[in-house]
ROKERO-405183 format. One record per residue (C-alpha): residue in three letters; x, y, z. Coordinates in pm, whole numbers, plus 50000, padded with zeros to 5 digits. Example, Ala and Ser with C-alpha at 12.3 -4.5 7.8 and 13.67 -1.06 7.14 Angstrom:
2
ALA512304955050780/SER513674989450714/
END
This chain:
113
UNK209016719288400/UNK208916740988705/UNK205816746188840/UNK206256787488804/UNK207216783088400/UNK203966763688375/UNK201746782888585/UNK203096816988406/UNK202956800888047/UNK199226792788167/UNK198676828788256/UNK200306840387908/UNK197666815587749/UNK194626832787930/UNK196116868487848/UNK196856859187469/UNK192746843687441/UNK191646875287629/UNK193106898987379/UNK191956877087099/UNK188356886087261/UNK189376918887292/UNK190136923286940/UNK186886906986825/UNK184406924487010/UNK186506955786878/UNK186036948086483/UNK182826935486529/UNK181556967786591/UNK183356989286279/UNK186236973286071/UNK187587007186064/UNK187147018086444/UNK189926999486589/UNK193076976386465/UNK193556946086596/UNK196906950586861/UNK200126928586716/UNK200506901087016/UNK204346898286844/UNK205016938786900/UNK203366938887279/UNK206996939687475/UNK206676911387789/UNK209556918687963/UNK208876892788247/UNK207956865187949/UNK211076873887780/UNK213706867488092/UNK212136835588121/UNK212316825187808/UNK216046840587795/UNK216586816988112/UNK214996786987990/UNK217216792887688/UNK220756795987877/UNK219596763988088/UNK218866746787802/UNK222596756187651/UNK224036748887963/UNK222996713487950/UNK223886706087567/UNK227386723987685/UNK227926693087936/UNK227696666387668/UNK229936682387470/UNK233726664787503/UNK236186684087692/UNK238256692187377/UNK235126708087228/UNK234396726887564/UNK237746739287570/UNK237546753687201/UNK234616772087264/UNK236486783587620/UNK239006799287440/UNK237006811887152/UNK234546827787412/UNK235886829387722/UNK238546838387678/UNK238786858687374/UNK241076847487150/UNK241346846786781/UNK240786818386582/UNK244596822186462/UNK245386820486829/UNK243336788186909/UNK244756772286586/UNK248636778586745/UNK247316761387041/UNK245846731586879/UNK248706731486550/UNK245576735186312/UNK244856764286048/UNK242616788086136/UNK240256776585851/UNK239896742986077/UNK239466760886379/UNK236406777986240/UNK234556746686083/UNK234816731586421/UNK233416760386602/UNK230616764286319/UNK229446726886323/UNK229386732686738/UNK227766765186703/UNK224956739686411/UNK224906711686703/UNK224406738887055/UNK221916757686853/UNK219606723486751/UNK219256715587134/UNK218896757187241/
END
C-alpha cells in the first residue's frame, strides 16, 4: 500500500477516535443536550476519491486476468455500447447467453473490486 493511502487511512483513524471522544464527553454531560454525529452521514470527499481510486485500481487489475474473449465482451458491452443482441450477432450466440456471461463476469470483477 502506498505510503499516502496508509498515512491518510491513519489520519481517518485518529479523526474517527477523536469524534468518538467528542461524542462522549457530549452525552456525558445531558443525554438530551446533544446527539451523537452519524460518522456514516459526515461527507469525506477526499476519503471517498481514494477509496473510488483504490476501487478502479483494484478492477483494473482483476480486468487483466480476465481472457481476451472475456475482455472483449465486456469492450463491446461497455465500451463500446452495444446491445446484447448486437454482441450475440458478433459472437453467433442468443442474447440470453450473452447476458449470463456478462452477469457471471460482472459476479467474478465484483468479488476481487
Amino acid at each position: 500500500m502506498p505510503k499516502e493511502v496508509a498515512d491518510f487511512l491513519e489520519q481517518d483513524r485518529k479523526r474517527e477516535q477523536a469524534q468518538t471522544r467528542r461524542d462522549t464527553r457530549h452525552l456525558s454531560r445531558s443525554m438530551f443536550e446533544t446527539v451523537p454525529s452519524d460518522p456514516e452521514s459526515v461527507r469525506r470527499p477526499v476519503e471517498d476519491m481514494v477509496l473510488q481510486n483504490l476501487r478502479l485500481e483494484n478492477l483494473r487489475n482483476a480486468m487483466e486476468t480476465l481472457d481476451q474473449n472475456d475482455q472483449d465482451l465486456i469492450g463491446f458491452r461497455y465500451g463500446e455500447e452495444l446491445t446484447l443482441e448486437e454482441i450475440g450477432k458478433v459472437y453467433g450466440i442468443s442474447k440470453m447467453t450473452v447476458s449470463k456471461r456478462l452477469r457471471k463476469l460482472h459476479e467474478k470483477l465484483m468479488g476481487s473490486v
